[in-house]
C-alpha positions in Angstrom: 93.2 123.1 102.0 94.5 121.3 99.0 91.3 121.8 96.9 90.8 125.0 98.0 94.5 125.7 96.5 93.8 123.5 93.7 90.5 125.1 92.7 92.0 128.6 92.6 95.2 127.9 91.1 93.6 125.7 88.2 90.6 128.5 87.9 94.2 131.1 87.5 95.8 129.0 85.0 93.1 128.9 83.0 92.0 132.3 82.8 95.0 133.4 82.5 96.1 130.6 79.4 99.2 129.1 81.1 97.6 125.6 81.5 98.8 122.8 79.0 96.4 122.0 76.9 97.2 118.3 75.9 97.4 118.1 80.0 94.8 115.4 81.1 95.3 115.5 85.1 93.2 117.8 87.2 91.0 119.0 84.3 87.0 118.5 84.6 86.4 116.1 81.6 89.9 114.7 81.5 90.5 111.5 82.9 93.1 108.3 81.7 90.9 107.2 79.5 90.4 110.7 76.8 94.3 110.8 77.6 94.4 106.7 76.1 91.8 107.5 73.2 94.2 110.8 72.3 97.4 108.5 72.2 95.1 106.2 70.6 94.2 108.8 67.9 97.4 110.2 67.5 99.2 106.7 66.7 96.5 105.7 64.2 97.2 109.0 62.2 100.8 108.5 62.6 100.6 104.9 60.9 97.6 106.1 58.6 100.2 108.9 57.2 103.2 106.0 57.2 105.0 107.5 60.0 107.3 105.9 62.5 105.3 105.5 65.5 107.2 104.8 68.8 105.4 105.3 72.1 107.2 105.1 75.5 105.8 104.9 78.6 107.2 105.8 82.1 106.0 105.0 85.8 105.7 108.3 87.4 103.5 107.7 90.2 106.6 108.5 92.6 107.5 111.7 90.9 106.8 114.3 93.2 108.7 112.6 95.7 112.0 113.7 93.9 110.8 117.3 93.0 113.2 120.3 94.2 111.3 122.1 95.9 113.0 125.4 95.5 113.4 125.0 91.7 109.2 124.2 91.4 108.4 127.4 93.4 111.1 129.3 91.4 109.0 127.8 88.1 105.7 128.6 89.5 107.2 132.3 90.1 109.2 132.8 87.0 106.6 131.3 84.5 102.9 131.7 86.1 103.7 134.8 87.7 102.8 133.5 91.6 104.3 135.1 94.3 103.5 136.3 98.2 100.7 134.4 100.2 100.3 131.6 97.4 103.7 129.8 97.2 104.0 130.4 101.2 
């Protein structure tokens, strides 16, 4: 059921342009490592152009553990426009 509802709703998201494009998760050809060699490229620009560069990095493997339920399906009706059958 979950790719079923993941299939559609990324296949909605893109044809509608409401997915994020610098978004690496859940996209076919996006992985961890075109994510790395992105924060790769943008830091050697950064320091190329003699920028501050600061990167920080956070552990959010547990994330969705925490989510509010009621304020993600508010999100997901407020700003992709789903509603009825898909956030029951």
């Amino acid at each position: 059921m979950e790719n079923a509802v993941g299939f559609h709703l990324s296949k909605y998201l893109i044809g509608n342009k409401l997915s994020e494009s610098l978004q690496s998760a859940y996209k076919s050809g996006h992985s961890t490592e075109t994510a790395l060699g992105r924060l790769q490229n943008d830091i050697m620009i950064s320091i190329d152009q003699g920028k501050p560069t600061i990167s920080v990095l956070l552990n959010m493997s547990a994330a969705f553990d925490t989510v509010d339920h009621i304020a993600l399906f508010s999100r997901l009706e407020d700003m992709f426009g789903l509603s009825g059958k898909v956030l029951e």
